[in-house]
C-alpha positions as CSV (number, residue, x, y, z in Angstrom):
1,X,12.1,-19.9,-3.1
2,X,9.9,-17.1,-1.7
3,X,8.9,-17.4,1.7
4,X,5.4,-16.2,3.2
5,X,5.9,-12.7,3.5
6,X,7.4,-12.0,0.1
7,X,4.6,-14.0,-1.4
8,X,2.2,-11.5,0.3
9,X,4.2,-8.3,-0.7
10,X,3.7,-9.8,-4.4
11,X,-0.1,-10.5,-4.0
12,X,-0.8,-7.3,-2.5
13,X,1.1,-5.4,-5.6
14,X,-0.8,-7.6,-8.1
15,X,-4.1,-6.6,-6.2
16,X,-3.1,-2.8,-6.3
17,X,-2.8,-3.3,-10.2
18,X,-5.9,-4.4,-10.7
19,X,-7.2,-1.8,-8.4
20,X,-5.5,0.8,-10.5
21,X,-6.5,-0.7,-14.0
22,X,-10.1,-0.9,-12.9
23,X,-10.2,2.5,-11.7
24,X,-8.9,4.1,-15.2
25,X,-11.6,1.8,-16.4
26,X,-14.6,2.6,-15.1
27,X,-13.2,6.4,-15.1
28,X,-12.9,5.7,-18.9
29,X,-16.3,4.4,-19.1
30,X,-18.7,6.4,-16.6
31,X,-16.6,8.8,-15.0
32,X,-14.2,9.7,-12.3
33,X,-16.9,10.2,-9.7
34,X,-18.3,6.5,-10.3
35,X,-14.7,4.9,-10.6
36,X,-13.8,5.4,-7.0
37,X,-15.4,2.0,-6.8
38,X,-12.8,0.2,-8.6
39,X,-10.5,0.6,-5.4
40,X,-13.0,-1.6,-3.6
41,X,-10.8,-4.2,-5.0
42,X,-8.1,-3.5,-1.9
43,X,-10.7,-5.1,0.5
44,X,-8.9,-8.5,-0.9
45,X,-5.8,-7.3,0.8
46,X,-7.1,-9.0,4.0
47,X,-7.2,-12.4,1.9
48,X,-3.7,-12.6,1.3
49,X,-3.0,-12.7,5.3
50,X,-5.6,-15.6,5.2
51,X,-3.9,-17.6,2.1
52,X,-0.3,-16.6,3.7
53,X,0.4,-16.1,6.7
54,X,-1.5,-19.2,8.7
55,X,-0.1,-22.2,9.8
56,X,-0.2,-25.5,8.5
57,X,1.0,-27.5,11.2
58,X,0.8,-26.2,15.3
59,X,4.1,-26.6,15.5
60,X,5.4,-24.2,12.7
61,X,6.7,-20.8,12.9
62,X,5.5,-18.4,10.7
63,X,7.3,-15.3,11.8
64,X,10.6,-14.8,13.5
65,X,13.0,-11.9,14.8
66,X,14.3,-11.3,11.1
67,X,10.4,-11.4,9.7
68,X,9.4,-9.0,12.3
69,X,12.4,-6.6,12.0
70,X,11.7,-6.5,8.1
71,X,7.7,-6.4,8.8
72,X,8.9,-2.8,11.3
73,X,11.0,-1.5,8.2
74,X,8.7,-2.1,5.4
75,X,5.7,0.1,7.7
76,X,8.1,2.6,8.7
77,X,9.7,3.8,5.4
78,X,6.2,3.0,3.7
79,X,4.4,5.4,6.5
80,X,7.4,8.1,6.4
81,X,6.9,8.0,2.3
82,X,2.9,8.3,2.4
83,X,3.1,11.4,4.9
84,X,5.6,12.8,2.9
85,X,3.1,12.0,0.0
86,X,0.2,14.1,2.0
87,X,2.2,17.4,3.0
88,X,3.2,17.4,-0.6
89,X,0.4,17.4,-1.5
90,X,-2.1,19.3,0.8
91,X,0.5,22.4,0.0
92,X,0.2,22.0,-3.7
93,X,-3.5,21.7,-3.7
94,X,-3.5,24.8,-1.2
95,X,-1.3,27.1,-3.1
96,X,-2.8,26.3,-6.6
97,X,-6.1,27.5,-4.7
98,X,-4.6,30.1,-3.1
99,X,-6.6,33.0,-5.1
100,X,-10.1,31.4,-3.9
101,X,-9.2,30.5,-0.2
102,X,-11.4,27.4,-0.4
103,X,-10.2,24.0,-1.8
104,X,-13.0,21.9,-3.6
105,X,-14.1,18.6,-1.7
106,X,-13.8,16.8,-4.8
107,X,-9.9,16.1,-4.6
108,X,-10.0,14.5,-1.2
109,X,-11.3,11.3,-2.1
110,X,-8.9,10.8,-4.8
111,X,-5.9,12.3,-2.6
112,X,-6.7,9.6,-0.2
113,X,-6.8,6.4,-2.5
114,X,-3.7,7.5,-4.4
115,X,-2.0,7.7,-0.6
116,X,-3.3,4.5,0.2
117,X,-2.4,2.7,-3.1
118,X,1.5,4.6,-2.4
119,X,1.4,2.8,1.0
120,X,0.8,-0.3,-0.4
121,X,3.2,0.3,-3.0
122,X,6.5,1.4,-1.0
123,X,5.3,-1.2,1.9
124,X,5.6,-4.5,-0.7
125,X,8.6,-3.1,-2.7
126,X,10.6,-2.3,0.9
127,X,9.5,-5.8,1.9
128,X,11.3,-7.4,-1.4
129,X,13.9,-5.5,-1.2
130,X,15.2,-6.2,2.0
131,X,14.0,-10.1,1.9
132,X,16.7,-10.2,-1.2
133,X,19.5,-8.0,0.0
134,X,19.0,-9.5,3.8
135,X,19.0,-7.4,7.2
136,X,20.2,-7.5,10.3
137,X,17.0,-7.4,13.3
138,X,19.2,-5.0,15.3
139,X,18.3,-6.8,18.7
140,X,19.1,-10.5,17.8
């Protein structure tokens, strides 16, 4: 049985597939400056805290020491992988560019949805992992 935050990691990686699909999609079909739009799909990210993560009752408990501690990890190791990502990244782009001193505006937008989509990404998969294998909240 999932609980409510694994159900959440899952529906936010089935709504970052669809945001990816759609973007080859459209990119197929009008081009990559057009299918920028397909990401517009992560705006149903918020949904998932509406569908998940609200009580039923007053008197449950949604979120507890062990919740929070995995909640802390998941943002952590999904931040520390995303800036990671962008160093990576802004030195490649600079260097490959190196000859012309100026780097064309045209990558940023799609440096900054693929960092977003990896956030995502490493943030759910953390969250799974350490829901099944189990942690300790360091404090408890």
């Amino acid at each position: 049985m999932l609980n409510r935050h694994e159900k959440l990691a899952i529906f936010n990686l089935s709504i970052l597939a669809v945001a990816i699909l759609l973007f080859f999609l459209i990119w197929q079909i009008i081009g990559i400056s057009h299918a920028y739009a397909g990401f517009a799909i992560f705006g149903f990210l918020g949904i998932g805290h509406l569908i998940f993560l609200r009580k039923k009752s007053p008197s449950e408990v949604i979120e507890d020491e062990r919740d929070i501690s995995i909640q802390l990890k998941s943002f952590s190791g999904s931040s520390s992988f995303v800036l990671i990502y962008f160093v990576i990244t802004s030195l490649v782009i600079y260097f490959s560019h190196s000859d012309t001193g100026v780097v064309s505006i045209e990558y940023f937008p799609l440096f900054v949805w693929v960092g977003w989509a990896l956030k995502i990404l490493v943030s759910s998969i953390i969250t799974l992992v350490q829901y099944r294998r189990g942690t300790n909240c360091g404090i408890c």
